[in-house]
N, C-alpha and C positions, 0 to 999 in steps of 0.2 A: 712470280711469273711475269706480271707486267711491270717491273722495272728493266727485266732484258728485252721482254718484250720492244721496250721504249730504247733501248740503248740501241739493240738492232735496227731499229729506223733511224735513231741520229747516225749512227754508222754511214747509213746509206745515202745522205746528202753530204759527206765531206768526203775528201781525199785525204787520207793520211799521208805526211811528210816524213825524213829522215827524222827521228826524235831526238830531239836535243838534252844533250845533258844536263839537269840544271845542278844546282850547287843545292847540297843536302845540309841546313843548318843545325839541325836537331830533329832527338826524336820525342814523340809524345810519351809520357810515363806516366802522366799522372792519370789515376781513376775517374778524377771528375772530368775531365773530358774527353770521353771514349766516343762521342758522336758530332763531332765539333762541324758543324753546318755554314756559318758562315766568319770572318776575317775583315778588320779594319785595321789601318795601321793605328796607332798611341800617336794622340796632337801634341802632344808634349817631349816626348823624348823619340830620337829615332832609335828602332831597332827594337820595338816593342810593336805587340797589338794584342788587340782585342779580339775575343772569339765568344764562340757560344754553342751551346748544344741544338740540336731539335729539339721533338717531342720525347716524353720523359724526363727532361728535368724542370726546373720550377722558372724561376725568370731572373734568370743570372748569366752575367758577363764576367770573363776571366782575364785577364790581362798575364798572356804569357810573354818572355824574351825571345831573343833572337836564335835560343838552343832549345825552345820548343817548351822551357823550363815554367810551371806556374810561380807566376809569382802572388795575385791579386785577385780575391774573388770578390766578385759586386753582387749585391742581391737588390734588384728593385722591387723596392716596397709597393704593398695595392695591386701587382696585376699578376692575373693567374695566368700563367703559359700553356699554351696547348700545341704548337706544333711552330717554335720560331724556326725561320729558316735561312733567313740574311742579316746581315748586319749594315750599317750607310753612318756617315760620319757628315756633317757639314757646321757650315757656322752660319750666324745672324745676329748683328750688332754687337762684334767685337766677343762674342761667344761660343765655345764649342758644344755644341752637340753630340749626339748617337741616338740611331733609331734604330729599332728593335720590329723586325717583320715576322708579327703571328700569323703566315699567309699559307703554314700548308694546309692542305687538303685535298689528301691522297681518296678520300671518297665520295669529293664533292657535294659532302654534307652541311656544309656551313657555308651558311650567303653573306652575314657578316665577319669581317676580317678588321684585324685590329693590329695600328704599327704605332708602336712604342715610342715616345722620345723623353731621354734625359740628357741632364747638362753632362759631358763629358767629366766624370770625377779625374784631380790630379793626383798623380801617386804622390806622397812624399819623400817617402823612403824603399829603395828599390831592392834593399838589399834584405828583404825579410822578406815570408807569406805574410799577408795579412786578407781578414775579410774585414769588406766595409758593407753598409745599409744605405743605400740612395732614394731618394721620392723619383714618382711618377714625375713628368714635368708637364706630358700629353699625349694622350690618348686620340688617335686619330681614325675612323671607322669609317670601311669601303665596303665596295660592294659591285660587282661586275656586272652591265648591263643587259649582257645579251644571255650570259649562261657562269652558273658556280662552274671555280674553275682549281686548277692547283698549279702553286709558283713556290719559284723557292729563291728569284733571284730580285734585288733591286737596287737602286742608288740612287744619288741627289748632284744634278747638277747644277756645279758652282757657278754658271754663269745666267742661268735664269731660273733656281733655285724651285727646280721642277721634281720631282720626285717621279721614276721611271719601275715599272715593275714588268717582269719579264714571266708569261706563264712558262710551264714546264709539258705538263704532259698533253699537249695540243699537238697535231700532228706538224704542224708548224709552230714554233713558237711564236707569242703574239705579245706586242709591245700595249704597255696602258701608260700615264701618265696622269700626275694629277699636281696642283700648286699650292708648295707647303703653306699652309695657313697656321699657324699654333695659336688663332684667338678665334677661328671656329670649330664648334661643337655639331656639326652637319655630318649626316652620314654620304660620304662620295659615292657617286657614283660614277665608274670608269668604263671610259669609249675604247674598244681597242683602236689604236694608233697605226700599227704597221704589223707586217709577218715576216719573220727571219727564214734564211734557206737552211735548216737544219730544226732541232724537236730535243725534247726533255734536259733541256736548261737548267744548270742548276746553281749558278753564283753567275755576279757581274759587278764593274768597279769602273768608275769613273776617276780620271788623274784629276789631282787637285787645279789644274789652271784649265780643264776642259779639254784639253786637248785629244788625249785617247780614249777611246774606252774599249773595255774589255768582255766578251761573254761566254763561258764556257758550258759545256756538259759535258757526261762521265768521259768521253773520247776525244776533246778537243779545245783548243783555245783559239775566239776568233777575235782579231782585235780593227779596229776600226779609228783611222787618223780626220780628226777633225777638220775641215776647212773652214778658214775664215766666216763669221756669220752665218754660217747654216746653223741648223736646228739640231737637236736629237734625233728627230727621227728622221729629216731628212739626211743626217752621215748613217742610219739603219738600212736607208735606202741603197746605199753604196754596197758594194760586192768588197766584204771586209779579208785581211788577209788573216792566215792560220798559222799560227806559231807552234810551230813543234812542241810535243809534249811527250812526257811519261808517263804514263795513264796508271791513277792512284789507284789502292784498292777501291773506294768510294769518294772520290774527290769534289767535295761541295762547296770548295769555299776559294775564292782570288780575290788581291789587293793590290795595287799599287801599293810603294811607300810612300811617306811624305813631301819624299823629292824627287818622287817621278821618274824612277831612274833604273826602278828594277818592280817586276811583280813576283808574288808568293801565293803558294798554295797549301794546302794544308786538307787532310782527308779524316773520314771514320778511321772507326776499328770493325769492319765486317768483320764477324768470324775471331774477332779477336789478332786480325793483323795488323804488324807496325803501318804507325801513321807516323809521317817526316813533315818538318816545315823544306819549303824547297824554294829557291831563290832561281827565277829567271831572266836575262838579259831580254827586252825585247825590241 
């Protein structure tokens, strides 16, 4: 009841546009990921990425192609999963990354929240399945200062290598931010930042050289052009424009790809319906 509940209020702060078609890559087949939440591209090869499920599966990343197709399941070792919801990709000293956001909390039962980070594993060989076992690298623990809350979106920006986290079910959604440390062991605590003109947020993606970024929920894609030297949240500030969409059955997950050049989406399976990888020009 209150997820339409929530969709009828993001409803009610945008305009829907003419919906654009995007390009249908592939569809999802495989079992193990019927709830895929959130989407990074692969640093290594284009035309790959990384996904993951929510709650209900354990603390694994899949590395599917550009036809939706598994090819690669990662399991990180050491951490119990309880409700991931986003994926973020970045680097630091010539290394790639992935961070893993255990930030939902659909009953606002939990004040600590914990985001993931390992070295980006390199596929070798593309042309098989394979599972690999990866180690934790860092364990990073927050915590919202004013009230527990429930998100499901975030990313890391490449140019002051800030980590952005977007609530969901706020009747405005509310920007937090906090700066990646990977050599402290401190539990954060997060100021909210800004309020967006729309509610139940549920993926968002930063372009690798900073320039766009992206935030969607179940009804809309709002995207947002950087200006020289501003901030995060001072381009949140800005009245971002809205790219037409197809509205998925459960659509929780967008990415740039690696060269900036096109975004992707990718949804559940409510109900047991098809979920498409979908390619948009923006």
């Amino acid at each position: 009841m209150y997820r339409f509940f929530y969709l009828f209020l993001g409803l009610s702060f945008i305009t829907i546009g003419n919906a654009q078609e995007p390009l249908i890559l592939g569809k999802v087949t495989s079992s193990s990921i019927t709830e895929i939440s959130g989407i990074t591209p692969y640093s290594y090869r284009n035309g790959y990425f990384w996904v993951h499920n929510d709650s209900g599966d354990g603390a694994n990343i899949y590395l599917i192609d550009s036809l939706a197709s598994l090819k690669v399941t990662v399991d990180i070792e050491g951490v119990n999963a309880i409700d991931m919801e986003d994926i973020a990709r970045f680097s630091i000293g010539g290394k790639n990354y992935l961070l893993l956001a255990d930030i939902g909390n659909n009953l606002r039962n939990r004040e600590i929240l914990s985001l993931y980070v390992i070295e980006e594993p390199k596929i070798t060989d593309y042309n098989k399945s394979e599972n690999l076992k990866v180690p934790l690298y860092k364990e990073i623990k927050i915590q919202y200062a004013d009230r527990k809350r429930d998100a499901e979106a975030i990313l890391v920006d490449p140019v002051d290598q800030q980590l952005y986290i977007i609530s969901k079910r706020d009747f405005q959604s509310t920007v937090f931010n906090l700066k990646l440390d990977l050599g402290n062991d401190k539990i954060h605590t997060l100021e909210p930042k800004i309020e967006l003109p729309f509610t139940f947020t549920t993926a968002a993606d930063i372009s690798s050289d900073g320039k766009h970024i992206v935030v969607k929920n179940l009804s809309a894609i709002f995207l947002w052009e950087r200006e020289l030297n501003k901030t995060l949240v001072e381009t949140f500030g800005q009245k971002p424009k809205q790219i037409p969409y197809v509205i998925e059955p459960q659509g929780e997950a967008i990415c740039f790809d690696i060269y900036n050049r096109y975004l992707y989406t990718i949804s559940e399976r409510p109900f047991g319906l098809d979920s498409y990888l979908y390619k948009y020009v923006f």
